[in-house]
C-alpha positions as CSV (number, residue, x, y, z in Angstrom):
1,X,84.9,75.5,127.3
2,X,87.1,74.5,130.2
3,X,90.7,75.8,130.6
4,X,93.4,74.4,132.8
5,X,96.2,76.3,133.9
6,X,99.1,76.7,136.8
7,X,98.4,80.3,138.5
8,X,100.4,80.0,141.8
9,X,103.5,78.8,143.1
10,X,102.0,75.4,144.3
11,X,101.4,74.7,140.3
12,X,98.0,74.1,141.6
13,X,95.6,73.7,139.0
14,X,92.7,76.2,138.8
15,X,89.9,75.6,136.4
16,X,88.4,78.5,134.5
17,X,85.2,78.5,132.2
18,X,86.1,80.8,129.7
19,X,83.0,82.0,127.4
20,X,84.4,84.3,123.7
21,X,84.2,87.4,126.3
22,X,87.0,85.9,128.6
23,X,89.5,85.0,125.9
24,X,91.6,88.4,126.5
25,X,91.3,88.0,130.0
26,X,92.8,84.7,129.8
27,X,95.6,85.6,127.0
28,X,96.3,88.2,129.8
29,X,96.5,86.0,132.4
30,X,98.2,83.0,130.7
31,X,101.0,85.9,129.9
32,X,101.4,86.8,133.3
33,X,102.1,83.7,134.7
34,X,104.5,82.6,131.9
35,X,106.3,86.1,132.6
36,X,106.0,84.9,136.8
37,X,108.2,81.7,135.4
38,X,110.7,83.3,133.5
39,X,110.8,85.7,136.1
40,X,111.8,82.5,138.8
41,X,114.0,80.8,136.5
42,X,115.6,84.0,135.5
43,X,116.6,84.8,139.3
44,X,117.5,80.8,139.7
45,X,120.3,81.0,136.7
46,X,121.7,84.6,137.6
47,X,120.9,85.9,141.0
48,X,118.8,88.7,139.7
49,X,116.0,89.6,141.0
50,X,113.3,90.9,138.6
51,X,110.1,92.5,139.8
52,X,106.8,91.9,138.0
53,X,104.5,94.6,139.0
54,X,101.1,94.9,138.4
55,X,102.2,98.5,137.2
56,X,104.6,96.4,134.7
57,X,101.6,94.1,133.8
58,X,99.1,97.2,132.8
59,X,101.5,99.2,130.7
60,X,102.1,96.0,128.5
61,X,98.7,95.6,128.4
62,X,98.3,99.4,127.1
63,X,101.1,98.5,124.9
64,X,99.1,96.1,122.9
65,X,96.1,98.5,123.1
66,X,97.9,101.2,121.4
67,X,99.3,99.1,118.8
68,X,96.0,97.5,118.2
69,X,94.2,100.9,117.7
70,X,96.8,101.7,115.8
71,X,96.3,98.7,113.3
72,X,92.8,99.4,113.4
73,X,92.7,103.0,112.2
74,X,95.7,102.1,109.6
75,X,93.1,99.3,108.5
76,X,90.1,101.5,108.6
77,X,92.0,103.9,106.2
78,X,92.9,101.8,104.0
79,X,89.4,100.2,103.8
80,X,88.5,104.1,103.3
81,X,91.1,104.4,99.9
82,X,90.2,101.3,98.7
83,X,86.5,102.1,99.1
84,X,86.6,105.3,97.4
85,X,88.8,103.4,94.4
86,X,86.5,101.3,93.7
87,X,83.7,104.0,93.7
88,X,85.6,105.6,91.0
89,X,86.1,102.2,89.4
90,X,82.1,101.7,89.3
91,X,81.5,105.4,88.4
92,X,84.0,104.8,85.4
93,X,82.5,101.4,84.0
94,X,79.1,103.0,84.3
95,X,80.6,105.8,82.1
96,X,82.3,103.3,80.1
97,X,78.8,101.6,79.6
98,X,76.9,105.2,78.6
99,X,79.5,105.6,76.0
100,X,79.3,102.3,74.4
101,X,75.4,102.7,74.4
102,X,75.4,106.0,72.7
103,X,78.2,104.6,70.1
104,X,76.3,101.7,69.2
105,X,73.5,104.4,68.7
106,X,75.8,106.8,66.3
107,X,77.1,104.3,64.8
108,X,75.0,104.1,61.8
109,X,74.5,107.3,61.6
110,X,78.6,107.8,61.6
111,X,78.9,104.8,58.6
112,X,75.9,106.8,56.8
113,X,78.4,110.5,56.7
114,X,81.3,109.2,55.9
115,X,79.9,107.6,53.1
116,X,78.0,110.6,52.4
117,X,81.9,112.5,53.3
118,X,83.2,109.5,50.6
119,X,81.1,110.5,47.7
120,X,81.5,114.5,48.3
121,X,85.5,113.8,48.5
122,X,85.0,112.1,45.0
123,X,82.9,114.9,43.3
124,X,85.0,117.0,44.8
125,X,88.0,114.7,42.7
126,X,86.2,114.9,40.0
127,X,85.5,118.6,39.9
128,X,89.1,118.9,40.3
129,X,90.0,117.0,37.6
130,X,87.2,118.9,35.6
131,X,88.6,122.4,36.6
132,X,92.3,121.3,35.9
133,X,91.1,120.2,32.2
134,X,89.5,123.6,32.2
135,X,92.5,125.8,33.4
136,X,94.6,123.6,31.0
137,X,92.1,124.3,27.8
138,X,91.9,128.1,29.2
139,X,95.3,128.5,29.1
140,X,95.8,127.0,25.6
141,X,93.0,129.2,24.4
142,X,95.0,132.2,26.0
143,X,98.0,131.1,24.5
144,X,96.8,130.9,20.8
145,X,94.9,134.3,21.5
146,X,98.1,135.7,22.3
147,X,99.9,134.5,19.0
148,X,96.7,135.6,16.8
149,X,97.3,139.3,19.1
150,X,100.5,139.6,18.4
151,X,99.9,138.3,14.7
152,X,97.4,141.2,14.5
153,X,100.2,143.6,15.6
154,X,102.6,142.4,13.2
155,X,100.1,142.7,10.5
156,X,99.4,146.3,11.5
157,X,102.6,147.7,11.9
């Protein structure tokens, strides 16, 4: 890939192969001689003089350094959370899975008790009804022993 850009004050053209390696070298470069521009226009317009150091040049370089480590380990962690979320997402639906195995495997055997539970609660019914009848016919009996008792007493006396 060729490249052609203006890096002195002649505008002379300079031809640069740049190869994937290069391409921060010539972001870098293409940056400083923008900034040389400015810089000339800048002084043309107000009288000012700005100096463009190399010392300048480096610590925006660093700048950009920083904050692309600093994107990096941001993105790294949250790689990291999201990582581990979806571990816990997998362990669940493997859970999930066992479950649903072992109830399809209970299940019959859950429909068979409660219908064994079903048929005890309606002996159970029954027997209640049964024992009601009987407390009711116990009492009665109880009742008319009482009035033969106190019959007897009368009777007596």
């Amino acid at each position: 890939m060729r490249l052609t850009y203006f890096t002195d004050e002649d505008d002379a053209i300079n031809e640069v192969k740049v190869t994937q390696e290069d391409e921060i070298v010539r972001c870098a470069l293409r940056m400083h001689v923008d900034m040389q521009k400015a810089i000339k226009e800048y002084t043309k317009e107000t009288g000012h003089f700005i100096y463009l150091t190399p010392c300048t040049f480096t610590n925006l370089i660093q700048t950009f350094k920083d904050f692309y480590r600093s994107r990096v380990q941001h993105f790294t962690a949250l790689k990291r959370k999201f990582s581990a979320g979806l571990d816990k997402l997998d362990a669940t639906e493997k859970k999930v899975f066992e479950i649903q195995e072992d109830m399809d495997v209970k299940s019959p055997e859950l429909v068979e008790k409660q219908r064994r539970i079903e048929d005890i609660l309606r002996e159970l019914d029954d027997s209640t009804q049964e024992m009601e009848a009987r407390i009711k016919f116990v009492e009665e009996e109880e009742m008319a022993l009482k009035a033969t008792q106190e019959d007897a007493l009368k009777i007596k006396d």
